[in-house]
C-alpha positions in Angstrom: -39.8 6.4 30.7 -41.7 4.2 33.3 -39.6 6.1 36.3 -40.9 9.6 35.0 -44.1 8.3 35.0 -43.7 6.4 38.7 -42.4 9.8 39.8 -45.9 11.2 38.7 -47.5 9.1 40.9 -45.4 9.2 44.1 -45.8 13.1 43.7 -49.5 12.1 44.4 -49.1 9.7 46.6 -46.9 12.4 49.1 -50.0 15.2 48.7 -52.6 12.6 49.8 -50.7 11.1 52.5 -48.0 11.0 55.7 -44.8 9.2 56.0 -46.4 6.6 57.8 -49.0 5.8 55.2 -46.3 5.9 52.2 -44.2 3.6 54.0 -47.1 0.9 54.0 -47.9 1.8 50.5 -44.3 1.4 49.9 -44.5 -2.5 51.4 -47.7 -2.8 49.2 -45.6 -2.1 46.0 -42.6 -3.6 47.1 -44.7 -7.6 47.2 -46.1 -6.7 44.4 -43.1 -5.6 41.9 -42.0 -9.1 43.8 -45.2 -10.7 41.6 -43.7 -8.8 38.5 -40.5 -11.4 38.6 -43.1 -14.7 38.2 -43.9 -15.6 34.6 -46.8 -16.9 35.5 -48.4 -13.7 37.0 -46.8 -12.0 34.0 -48.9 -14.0 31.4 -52.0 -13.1 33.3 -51.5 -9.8 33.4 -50.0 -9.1 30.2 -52.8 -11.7 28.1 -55.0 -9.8 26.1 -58.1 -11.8 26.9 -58.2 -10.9 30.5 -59.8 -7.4 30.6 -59.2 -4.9 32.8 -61.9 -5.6 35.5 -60.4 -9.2 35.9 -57.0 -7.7 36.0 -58.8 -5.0 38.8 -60.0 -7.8 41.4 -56.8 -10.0 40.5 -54.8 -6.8 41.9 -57.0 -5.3 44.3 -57.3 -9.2 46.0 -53.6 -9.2 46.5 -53.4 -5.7 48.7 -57.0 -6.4 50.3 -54.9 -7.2 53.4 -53.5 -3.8 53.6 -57.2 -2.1 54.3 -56.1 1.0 52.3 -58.4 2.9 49.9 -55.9 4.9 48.8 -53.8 1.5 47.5 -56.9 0.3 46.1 -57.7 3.5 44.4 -54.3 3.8 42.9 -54.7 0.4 41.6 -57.9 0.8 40.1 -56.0 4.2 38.5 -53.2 1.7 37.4 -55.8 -1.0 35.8 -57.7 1.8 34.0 -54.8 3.7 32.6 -53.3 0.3 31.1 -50.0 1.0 33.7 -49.7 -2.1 35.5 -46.6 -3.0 34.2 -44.9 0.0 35.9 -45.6 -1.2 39.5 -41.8 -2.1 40.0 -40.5 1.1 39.2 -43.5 2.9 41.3 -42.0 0.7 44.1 -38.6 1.6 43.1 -39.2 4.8 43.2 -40.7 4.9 46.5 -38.4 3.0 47.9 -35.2 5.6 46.6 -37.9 8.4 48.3 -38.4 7.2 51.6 -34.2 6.4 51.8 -33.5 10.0 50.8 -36.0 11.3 53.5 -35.0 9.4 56.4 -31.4 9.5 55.3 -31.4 5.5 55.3 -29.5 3.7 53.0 -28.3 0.1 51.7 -25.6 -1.2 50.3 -23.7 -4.1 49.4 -19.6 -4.9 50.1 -18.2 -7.4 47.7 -15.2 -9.5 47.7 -13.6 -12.6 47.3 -12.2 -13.4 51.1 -14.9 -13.6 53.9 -15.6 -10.1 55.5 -16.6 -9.9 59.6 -19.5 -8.3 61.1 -17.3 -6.2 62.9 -15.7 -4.8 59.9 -19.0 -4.2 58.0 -20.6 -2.8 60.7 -16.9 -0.2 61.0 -17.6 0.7 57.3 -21.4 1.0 57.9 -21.0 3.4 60.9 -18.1 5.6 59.1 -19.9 6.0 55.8 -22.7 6.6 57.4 -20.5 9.4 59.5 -18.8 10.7 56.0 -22.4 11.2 54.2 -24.8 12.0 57.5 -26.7 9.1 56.9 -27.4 5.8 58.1 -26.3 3.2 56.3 -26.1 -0.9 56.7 -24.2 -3.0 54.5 -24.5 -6.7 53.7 -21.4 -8.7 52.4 -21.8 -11.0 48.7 -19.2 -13.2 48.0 -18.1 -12.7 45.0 -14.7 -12.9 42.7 -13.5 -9.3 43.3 -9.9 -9.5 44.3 -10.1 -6.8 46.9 -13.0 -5.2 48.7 -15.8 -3.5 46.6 -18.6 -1.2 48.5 -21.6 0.4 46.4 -23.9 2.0 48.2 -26.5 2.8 44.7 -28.9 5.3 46.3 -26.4 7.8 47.6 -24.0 7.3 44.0 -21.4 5.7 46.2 -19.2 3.5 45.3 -15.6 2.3 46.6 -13.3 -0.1 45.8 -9.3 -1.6 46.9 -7.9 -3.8 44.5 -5.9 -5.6 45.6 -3.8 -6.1 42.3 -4.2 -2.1 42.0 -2.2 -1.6 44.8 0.2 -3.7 44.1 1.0 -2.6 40.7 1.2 0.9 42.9 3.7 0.0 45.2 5.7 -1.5 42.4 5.5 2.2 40.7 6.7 3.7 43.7 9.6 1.6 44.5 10.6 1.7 40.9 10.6 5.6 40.9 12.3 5.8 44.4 15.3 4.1 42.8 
């Protein structure tokens, strides 16, 4: 539900301004879904003693630094429609737009064995080949037993276990005898 509405406003936000500007707007969001994570802020926010005018300056003094009107104006849209709480996913979804605009995407390789720059920045450059894009990859270290890539925006995701293809070789040495 709050992505359908988020989608509303980026809709907006891409009539009333040019790539540059949504990018900026996009950083705006971004520090503030960031604000969404402390409890803290949350209580403010969310506590029903605070009304919307405190909530207004309390919002509007964390993006004063960008200089925008049109961030403040969409904040004081926010505050008055009682939307605040859907500022992550209006930075989500901003975030998912500009990718699929300038083809730029990020993704994540997992695995349990330590991965080189070399061969993250091999995947990065032939995904990014296979799907026209530009993509960069950053390696977790995790318990996967084989390699695991998952690239979210572009719906990829690829993965070599390594007790898969085992269990496959196995399967075709059995039916070659």
């Amino acid at each position: 539900m709050e992505e359908l509405i988020a989608k509303r406003y980026l809709k907006a936000i891409k009539q009333s301004s040019n790539l540059e500007s949504i990018q900026s707007i996009a950083l705006v969001f971004s520090v503030l879904a960031e604000s969404f994570n402390d409890e803290k802020f949350n209580q403010i926010i969310n506590h029903p003693d605070i009304s919307k005018n405190q909530k207004s300056e309390i919002l509007l003094a964390a993006v004063k630094s960008s200089g925008s009107k049109n961030i403040e104006n969409l904040i004081k849209l926010l505050v008055e429609q009682n939307r605040i709480n859907i500022i992550p996913a209006i930075a989500e979804v901003i975030r998912k737009d500009i990718a699929l605009t300038s083809k730029s995407y990020s993704g994540i390789v997992y695995s349990d064995s330590n991965i080189d720059a070399k061969v993250l920045e091999d995947l990065s450059s032939g995904l990014g080949r296979k799907f026209d894009s530009k993509i960069s990859l950053k390696f977790v270290k995790n318990d996967f037993n084989g390699i695991k890539v998952d690239v979210e925006d572009l719906g990829v995701e690829i993965s070599f276990s390594k007790a898969r293809i085992n269990s496959q070789i196995i399967e075709h040495i059995v039916k070659a005898i």
